[in-house]
Z-matrix of the N, CA and C atoms (Angstrom, degrees):
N
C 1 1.432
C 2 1.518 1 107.11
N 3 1.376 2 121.93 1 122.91
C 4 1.208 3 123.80 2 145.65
C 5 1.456 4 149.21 3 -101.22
N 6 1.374 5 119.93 4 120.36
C 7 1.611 6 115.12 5 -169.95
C 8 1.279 7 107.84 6 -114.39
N 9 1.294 8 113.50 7 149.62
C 10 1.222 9 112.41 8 174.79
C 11 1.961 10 111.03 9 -86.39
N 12 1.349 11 109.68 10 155.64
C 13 1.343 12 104.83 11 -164.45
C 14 1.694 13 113.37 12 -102.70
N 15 1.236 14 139.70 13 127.45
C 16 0.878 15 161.22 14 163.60
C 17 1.568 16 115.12 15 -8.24
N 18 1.531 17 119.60 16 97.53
C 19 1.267 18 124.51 17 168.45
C 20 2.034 19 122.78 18 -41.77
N 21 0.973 20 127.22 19 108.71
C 22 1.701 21 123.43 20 -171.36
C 23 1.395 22 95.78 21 -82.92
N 24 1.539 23 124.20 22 -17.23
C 25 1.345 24 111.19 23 -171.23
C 26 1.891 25 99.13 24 -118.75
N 27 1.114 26 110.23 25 15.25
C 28 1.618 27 114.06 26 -172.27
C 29 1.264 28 137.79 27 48.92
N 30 1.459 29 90.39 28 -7.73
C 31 2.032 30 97.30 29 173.96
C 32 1.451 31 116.37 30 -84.08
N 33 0.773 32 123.11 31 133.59
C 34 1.548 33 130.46 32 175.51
C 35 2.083 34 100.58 33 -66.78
N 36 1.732 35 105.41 34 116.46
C 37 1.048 36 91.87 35 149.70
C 38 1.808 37 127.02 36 -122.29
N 39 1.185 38 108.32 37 -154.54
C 40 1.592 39 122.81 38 -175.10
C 41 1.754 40 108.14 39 -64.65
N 42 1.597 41 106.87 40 -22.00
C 43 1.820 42 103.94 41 176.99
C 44 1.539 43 87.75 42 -126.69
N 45 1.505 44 85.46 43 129.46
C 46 1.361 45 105.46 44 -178.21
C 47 1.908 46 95.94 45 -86.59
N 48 1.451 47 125.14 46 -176.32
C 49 1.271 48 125.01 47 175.07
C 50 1.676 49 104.49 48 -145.10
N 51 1.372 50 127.77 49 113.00
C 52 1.494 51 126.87 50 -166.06
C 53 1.772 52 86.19 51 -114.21
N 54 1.456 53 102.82 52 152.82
C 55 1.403 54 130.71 53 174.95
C 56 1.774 55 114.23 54 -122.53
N 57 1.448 56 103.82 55 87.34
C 58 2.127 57 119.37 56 -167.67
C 59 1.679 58 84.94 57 -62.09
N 60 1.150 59 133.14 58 130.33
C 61 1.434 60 130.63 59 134.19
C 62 1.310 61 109.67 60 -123.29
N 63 1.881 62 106.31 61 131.17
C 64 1.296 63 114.41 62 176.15
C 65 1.181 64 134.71 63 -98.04
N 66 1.500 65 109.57 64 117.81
C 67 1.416 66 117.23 65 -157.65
C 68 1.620 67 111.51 66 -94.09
N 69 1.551 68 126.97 67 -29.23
C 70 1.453 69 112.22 68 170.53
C 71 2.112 70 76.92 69 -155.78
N 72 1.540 71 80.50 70 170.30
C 73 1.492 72 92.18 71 -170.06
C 74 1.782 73 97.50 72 -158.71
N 75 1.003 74 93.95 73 139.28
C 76 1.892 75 125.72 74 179.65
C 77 1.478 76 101.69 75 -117.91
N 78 1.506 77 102.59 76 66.81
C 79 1.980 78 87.90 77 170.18
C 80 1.572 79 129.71 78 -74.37
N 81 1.151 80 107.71 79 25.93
C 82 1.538 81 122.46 80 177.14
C 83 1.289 82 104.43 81 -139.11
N 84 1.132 83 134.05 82 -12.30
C 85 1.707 84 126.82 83 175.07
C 86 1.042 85 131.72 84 83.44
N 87 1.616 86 106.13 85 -0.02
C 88 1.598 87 111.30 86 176.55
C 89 1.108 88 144.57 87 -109.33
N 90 1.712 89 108.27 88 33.92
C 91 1.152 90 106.51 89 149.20
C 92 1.377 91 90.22 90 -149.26
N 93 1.185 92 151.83 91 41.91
C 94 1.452 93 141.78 92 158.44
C 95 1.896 94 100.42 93 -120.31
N 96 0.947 95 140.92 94 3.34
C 97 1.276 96 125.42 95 -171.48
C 98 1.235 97 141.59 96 -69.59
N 99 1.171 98 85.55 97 -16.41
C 100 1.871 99 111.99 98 172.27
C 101 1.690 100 108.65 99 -75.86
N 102 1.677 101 99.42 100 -73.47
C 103 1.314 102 114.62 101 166.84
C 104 1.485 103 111.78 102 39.03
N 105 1.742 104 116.60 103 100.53
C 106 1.847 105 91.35 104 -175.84
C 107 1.865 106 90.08 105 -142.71
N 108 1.583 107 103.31 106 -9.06
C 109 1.522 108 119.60 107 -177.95
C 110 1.654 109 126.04 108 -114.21
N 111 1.342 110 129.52 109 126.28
C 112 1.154 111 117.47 110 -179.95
C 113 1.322 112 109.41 111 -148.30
N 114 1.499 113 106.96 112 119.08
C 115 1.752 114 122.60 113 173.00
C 116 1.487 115 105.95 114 -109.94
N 117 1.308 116 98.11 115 144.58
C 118 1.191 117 126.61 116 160.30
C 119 1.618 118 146.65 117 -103.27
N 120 0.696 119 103.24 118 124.42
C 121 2.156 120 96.10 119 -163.12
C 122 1.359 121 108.06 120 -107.07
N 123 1.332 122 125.71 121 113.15
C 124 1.475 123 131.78 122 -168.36
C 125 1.496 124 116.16 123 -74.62
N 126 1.765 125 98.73 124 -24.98
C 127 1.029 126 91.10 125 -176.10
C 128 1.827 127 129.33 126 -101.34
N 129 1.615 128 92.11 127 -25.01
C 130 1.686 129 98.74 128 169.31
C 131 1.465 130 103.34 129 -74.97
N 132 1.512 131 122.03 130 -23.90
C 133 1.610 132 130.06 131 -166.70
C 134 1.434 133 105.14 132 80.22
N 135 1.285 134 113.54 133 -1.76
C 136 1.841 135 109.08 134 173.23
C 137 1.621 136 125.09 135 -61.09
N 138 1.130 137 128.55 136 178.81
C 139 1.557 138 125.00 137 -149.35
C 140 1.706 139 70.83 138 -153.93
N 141 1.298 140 104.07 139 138.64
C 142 2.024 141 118.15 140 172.12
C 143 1.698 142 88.25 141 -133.34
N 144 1.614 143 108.31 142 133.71
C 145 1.200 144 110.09 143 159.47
C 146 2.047 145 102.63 144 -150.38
N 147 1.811 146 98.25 145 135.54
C 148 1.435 147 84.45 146 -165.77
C 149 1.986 148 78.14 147 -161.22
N 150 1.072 149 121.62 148 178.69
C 151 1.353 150 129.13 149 -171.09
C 152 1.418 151 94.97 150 -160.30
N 153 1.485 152 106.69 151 161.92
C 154 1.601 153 136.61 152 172.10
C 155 1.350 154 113.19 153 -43.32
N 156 1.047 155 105.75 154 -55.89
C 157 1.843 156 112.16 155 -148.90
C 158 1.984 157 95.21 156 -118.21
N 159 1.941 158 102.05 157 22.58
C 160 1.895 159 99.08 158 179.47
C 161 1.497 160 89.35 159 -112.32
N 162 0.592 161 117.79 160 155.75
C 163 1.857 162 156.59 161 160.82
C 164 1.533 163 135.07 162 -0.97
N 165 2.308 164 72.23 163 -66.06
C 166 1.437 165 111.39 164 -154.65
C 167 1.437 166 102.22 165 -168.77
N 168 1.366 167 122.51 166 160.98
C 169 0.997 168 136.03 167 -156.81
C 170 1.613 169 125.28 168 -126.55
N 171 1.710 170 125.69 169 105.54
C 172 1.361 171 115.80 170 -151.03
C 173 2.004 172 92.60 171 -99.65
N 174 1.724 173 89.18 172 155.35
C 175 1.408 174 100.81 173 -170.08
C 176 1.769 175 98.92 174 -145.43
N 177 1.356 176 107.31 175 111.62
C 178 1.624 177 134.63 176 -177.95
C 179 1.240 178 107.60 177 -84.66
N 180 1.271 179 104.28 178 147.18
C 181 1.685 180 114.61 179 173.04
C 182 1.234 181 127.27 180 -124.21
N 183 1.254 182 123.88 181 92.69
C 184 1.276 183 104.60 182 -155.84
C 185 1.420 184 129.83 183 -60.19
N 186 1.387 185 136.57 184 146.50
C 187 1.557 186 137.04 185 -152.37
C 188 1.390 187 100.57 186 -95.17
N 189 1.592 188 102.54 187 145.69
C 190 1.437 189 94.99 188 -178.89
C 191 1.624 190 102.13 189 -106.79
């Protein structure tokens, strides 16, 4: 996930400042590569990620 981070002085300048947090990771590529969709469920806390043209469909849990 990337957000951009919160101006303290509210003006927009020329360097923007982004905050990367990593939420799931495929360090080999084989099963996220498609990846083009992502739901979230507030209430099971599960994570759905699956695309058009993938396979199959991955489903996260979040860790306690």
């Amino acid at each position: 996930m990337i957000r951009k981070m919160s101006s303290s002085t509210g003006a927009s300048s020329v360097k923007e400042e982004y905050e990367v947090l990593k939420v799931v990771e495929d360090g080999e590529a084989r099963v996220l590569p498609t990846t083009a969709s992502a739901v979230y469920d507030p209430v099971s806390g599960q994570l759905f990620l699956g695309a058009l043209s993938s396979p199959f469909m991955v489903v996260c849990e979040q860790q306690k």
